[in-house]
N, C-alpha and C positions, 0 to 999 in steps of 0.2 A: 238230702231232703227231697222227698217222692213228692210231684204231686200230678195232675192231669185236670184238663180244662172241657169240660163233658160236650159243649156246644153245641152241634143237633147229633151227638151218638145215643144209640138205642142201648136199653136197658140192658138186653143180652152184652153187645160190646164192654159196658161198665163193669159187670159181672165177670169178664174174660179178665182185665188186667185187675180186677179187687183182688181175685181170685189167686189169681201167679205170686203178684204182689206179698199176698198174706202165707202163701206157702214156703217165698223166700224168707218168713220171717221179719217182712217188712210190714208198716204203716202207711200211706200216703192219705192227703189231701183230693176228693173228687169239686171238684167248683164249677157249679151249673147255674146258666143263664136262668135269673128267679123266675120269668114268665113264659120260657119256652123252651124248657126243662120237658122230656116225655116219662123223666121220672115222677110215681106218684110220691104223697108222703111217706104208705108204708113202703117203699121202695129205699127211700131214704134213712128209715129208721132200720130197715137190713144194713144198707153197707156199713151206716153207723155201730154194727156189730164188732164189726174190728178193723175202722178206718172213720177221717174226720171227711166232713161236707160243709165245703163253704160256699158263697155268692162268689158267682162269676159278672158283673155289672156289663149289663151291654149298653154303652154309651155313644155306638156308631151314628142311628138313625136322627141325633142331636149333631154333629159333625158340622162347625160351621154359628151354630145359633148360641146366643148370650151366655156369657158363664153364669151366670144365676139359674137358667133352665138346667142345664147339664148338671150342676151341681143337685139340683134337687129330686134330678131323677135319678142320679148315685143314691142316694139317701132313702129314695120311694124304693127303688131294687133291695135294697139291705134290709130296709125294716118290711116288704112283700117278702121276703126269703124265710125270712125269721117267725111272721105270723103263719108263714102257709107251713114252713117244715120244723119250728121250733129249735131247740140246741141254741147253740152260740155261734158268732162268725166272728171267732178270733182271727182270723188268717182270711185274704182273698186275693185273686187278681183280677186287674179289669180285663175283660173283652177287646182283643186288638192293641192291649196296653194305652186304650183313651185316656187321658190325663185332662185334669179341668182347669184350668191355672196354674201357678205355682203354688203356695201351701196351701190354697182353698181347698185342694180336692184332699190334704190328709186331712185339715180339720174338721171336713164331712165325713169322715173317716172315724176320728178320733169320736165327734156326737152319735154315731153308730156304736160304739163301741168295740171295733176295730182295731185291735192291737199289731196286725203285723201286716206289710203288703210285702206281694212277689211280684208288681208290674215290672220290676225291673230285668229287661233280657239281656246277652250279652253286647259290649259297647259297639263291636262291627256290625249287628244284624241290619239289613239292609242298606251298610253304607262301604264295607271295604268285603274282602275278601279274609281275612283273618281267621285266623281258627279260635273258636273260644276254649277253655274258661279262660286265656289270659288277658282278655282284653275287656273286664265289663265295667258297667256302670257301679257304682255305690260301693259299700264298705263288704269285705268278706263276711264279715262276722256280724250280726244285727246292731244295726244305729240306730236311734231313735233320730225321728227327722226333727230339723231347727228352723224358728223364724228368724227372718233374716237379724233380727234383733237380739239374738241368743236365744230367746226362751224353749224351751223344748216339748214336743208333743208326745205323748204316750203313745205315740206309733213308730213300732219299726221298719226300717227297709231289711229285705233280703233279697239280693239278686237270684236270679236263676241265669246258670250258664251255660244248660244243655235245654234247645227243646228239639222237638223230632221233625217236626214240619222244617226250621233250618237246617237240621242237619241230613236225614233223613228222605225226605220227600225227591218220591223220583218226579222224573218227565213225562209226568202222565196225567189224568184228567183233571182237576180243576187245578193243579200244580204246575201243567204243560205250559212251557216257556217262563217257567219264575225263574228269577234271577238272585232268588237267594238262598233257594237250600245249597246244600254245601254235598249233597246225593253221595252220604257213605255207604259204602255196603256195607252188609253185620259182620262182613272178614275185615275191613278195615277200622270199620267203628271196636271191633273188639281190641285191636291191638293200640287205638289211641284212649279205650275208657283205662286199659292199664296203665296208662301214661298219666292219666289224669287221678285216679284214683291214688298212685303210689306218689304224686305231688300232695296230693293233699292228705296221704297218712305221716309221710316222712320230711316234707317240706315248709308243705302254709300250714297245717292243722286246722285248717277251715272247709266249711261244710260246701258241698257241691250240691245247687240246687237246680233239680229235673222236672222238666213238665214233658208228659207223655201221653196225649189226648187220646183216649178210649177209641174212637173213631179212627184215628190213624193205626193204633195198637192192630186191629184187627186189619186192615188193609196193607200197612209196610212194615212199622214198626216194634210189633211185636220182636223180633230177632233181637234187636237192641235194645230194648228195655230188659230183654232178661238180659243182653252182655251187663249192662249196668248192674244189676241184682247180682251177677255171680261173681262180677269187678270189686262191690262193695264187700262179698262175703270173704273174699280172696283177701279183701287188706285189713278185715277183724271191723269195717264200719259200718254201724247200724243204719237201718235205713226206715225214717223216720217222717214222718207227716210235715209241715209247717206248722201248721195247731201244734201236734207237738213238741215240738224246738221254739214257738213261740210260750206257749204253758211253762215251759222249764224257763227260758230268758226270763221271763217273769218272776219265775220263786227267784232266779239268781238275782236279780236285780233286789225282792224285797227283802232277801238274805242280807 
C-alpha cells in the first residue's frame, strides 16, 4: 500500500514519484495539506489520471487547545479539500499523526465520509530503536474502529510500517541531529525490503503499508522507494493506493 504525504513538496517533486510509481505499475495515495498545498486543482485532476489524492489534515498550530477546536478544524480541512479539489477522501492521514481524543477524532472522521485512516506508524517510531514492520500499532489487515461500548464505526485502521523520513533520513539539514531515522542506505534498505516483502508473501499474507513524501523522494529517498517497487514486483504483489485497498475492503465487506 503506496502512499506519500505532499507537505510543502513542489509540483515537479509530485510528478517525479507519480511518475516512477505508475511505470512500476503501481497506484499510490498523494495526501496534501487542504490550505497549503502549491498544488492547483488542475494539477490535482492530472495526478488523479492514474493515482488517488486525499486530505492530509494539519492539526499542529491547534497543539495544546480544546478538543472541540481541533476537532472542527479536522472536519473544516476535509470538507476545504473536497469543495476546493472535488473526488472523494476515502483514505487519509493526519499531519504529524495529530490525533484529537480518543474515538472523537474517527467519528469526525466517519461525518466526513472518511472510510479508511493510515495515522497509524510503526509501534517503535520515536520511542525504541526496533526495526519495523514488526513492531506496529493496530491490526495488519483493515479494522474498523470500536466504541469502547462495542459499536463500530465505518472507519478503518491501516497501519503503515515503512516511512522514509524514519527509515531513511540522513544527518543532514532539517534532520541533523534526529534521533530517529534509523539512516539506511539503499544497499541496506534493499536487502531488508527483501526480507519484508518475502514475510509478507509467504508468512503474514498482509499488506505492507508505505509513506514516501515527494519531497524526500527527490532529496534521499528516491533509491528506496524504487527498492520497494522492484521488492514488490519480485514477490508477484501489487502495489496499490489506500483508496484503493480501502474501495475493495468495501465491496468485501458489502459482499
Amino acid at each position: 500500500l503506496y502512499s506519500g504525504d505532499e507537505d510543502g513538496a513542489r509540483v515537479a517533486a509530485n510528478e517525479e514519484e507519480l511518475d516512477c510509481v505508475a511505470e512500476h505499475g503501481g497506484r499510490m495515495d498523494l495526501y496534501v495539506i487542504p490550505h497549503a498545498t502549491q498544488s492547483t486543482p488542475a494539477d490535482i485532476a492530472r495526478y488523479r489520471r492514474r493515482h488517488d489524492v486525499g486530505p492530509h489534515p494539519n492539526l499542529r498550530a491547534l497543539d495544546g487547545q480544546p478538543l472541540a477546536a481541533r476537532l472542527a478544524e479536522l472536519e473544516a480541512q476535509i470538507r476545504y479539500f473536497r469543495q476546493t479539489f472535488g473526488g472523494p477522501a476515502l483514505a487519509l492521514r493526519t499531519h504529524c499523526t495529530a490525533w484529537c481524543g480518543y474515538m472523537e477524532h474517527v467519528e469526525a472522521l466517519a461525518r466526513c465520509g472518511v472510510r479508511m485512516d493510515s495515522s497509524y506508524f510503526s509501534g517503535s517510531y520515536l520511542r525504541r530503536r526496533d526495526a519495523a514492520p514488526y513492531n506496529p500499532f493496530g491490526a495488519a489487515l483493515p479494522v474498523r474502529f470500536c466504541r469502547p461500548d462495542g459499536r463500530l464505526l465505518a472507519v478503518y485502521q491501516q497501519p503503515v510500517q515503512i516511512a522514509d523520513d524514519v527509515y531513511f533520513a540522513p544527518d543532514a539539514g532539517r534532520y541533523k541531529d534526529s534521533t530517529y531515522s534509523f539512516r539506511f542506505t539503499p544497499q541496506a534498505f534493499d536487502v531488508l525490503a527483501a526480507r519484508i516483502f518475502r514475510d509478507a508473501a509467504e508468512r503474514f499474507h498482509t499488506p505492507i503499508g508505505v509513506c514516501i513524501h515527494p519531497g524526500n523522494w527527490v532529496a534521499f529517498s528516491r533509491l528506496q522507494g524504487q527498492a520497494l517497487l522492484r521488492a514488490a514486483a519480485r514477490f508477484g504483489l501489487p502495489v496499490w493506493s489506500f483508496t484503493q485497498w480501502c474501495r475493495f475492503w468495501m465491496r468485501r465487506d458489502e459482499w
